[in-house]
Steps between C-alpha positions, in 0.01 A plus 500: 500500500285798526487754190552879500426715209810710392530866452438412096187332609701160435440247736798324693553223791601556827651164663386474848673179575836633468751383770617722770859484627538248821481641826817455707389239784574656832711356753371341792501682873691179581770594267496863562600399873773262443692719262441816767655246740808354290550862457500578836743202588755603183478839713558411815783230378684758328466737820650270744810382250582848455467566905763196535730647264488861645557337838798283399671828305466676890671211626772490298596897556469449843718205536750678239456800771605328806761276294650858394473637884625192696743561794851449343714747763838456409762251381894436634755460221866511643396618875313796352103531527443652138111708483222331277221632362233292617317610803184371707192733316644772353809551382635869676579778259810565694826277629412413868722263735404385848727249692503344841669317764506105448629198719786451152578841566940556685510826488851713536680638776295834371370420206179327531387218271115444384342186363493307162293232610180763662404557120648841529258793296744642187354672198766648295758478762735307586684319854823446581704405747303761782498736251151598302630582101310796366457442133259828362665864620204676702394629817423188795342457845724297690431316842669290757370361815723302715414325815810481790589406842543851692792448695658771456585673194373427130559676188234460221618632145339483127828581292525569115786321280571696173751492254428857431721639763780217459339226719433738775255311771228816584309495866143589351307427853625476837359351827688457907347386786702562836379289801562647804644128626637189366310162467668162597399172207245492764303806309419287248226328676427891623180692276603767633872476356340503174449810232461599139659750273318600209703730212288652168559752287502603129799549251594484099716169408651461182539125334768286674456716820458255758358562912515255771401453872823573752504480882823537736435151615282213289559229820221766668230416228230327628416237237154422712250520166601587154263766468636698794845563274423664217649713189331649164483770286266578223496762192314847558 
């Protein structure tokens, strides 16, 4: 103890060997470095989990995607090829039909026939029977392409069935090839005795209207590839 005189001229004690608080020990460099590094590995842990999980959500909307979008063309109930809504990508904003020829296809003395079994395209319409059922009112583009044996003369129509004008059949598009000779069964094996006829055009249908394919002779179809008959119409 050392003494000190007051400010009264007292004397009093100072205690040198009073104790200091401790000094915190500091940490190693070694343990500075492993928690930097368990940090690190929490981090990096963490990262990759949440990359898995991000990844698998993708997955799932993509497969729910496709699973929405798969091909699903059309379905028969009672002889009738009814429209679905599922299409291959997108769906179409707009009814759309496109039909073809098929090796199940008998088609009519005039009437002609197109296949069930060639996974016909329908959205929002509807097959019957030759006929194509038009189930929203609106303005279409219709087509028809029909390959025949020229051996003479062949008449192409698209007609329109309504029960607006009291079951009236309406010629909407017309086609007729003359040839200038006839053709023997021999023509058959003839390229030359071959041709097309091609009929489009645009016109407003109402629901229940229905149009179909008509020819002045069906045994003149050439039912060579299904893609070289074919009848459609989509919404405008």
């Amino acid at each position: 103890m050392i003494p000190k005189a007051s400010a009264g001229g007292l004397p009093y004690l100072v205690d040198t060997q009073t104790t200091r608080p401790p000094i915190p020990p500091r940490i190693s460099q070694a343990g500075q470095q492993s928690n930097f590094g368990q940090t690190v590995l929490f981090v990096l842990v963490s990262l990759a989990l949440s990359c898995i999980v991000i990844e698998a959500c993708f997955i799932y909307r993509l497969y729910q995607s496709e699973a929405k979008n798969e091909m699903s063309f059309s379905k028969h109930v009672g002889g009738e090829v009814e429209a679905t809504t599922k299409m291959p990508g997108d769906i179409p904003s707009k009814p759309v039909a496109h039909l073809t020829d098929g090796q199940d296809v008998v088609h009519g003395k005039n009437i002609l026939s197109w296949s069930e079994n060639g996974f016909p395209l329908l959205y929002e319409m509807s097959y019957r029977k030759g006929n194509l059922i038009i189930q929203q009112e609106g303005y279409y583009f219709v087509y028809s392409k029909v390959f025949f044996l020229d051996d003479g003369t062949f008449h192409h129509y698209v007609m329109l069935h309504t029960q607006r004008l009291a079951g009236a059949n309406i010629t909407l598009l017309q086609a007729r090839k003359y040839s200038p000779h006839l053709c023997s069964v021999k023509c058959k094996d003839n390229a030359s005795a071959r041709s097309n006829s091609y009929l489009a055009g645009v016109f407003h249908f109402f629901q229940n209207d229905s149009v179909y394919v008509n020819v002045s002779d069906s045994s003149h179809v050439i039912q060579h590839k299904s893609v070289e008959n074919v009848f459609g119409a989509f919404m405008l």
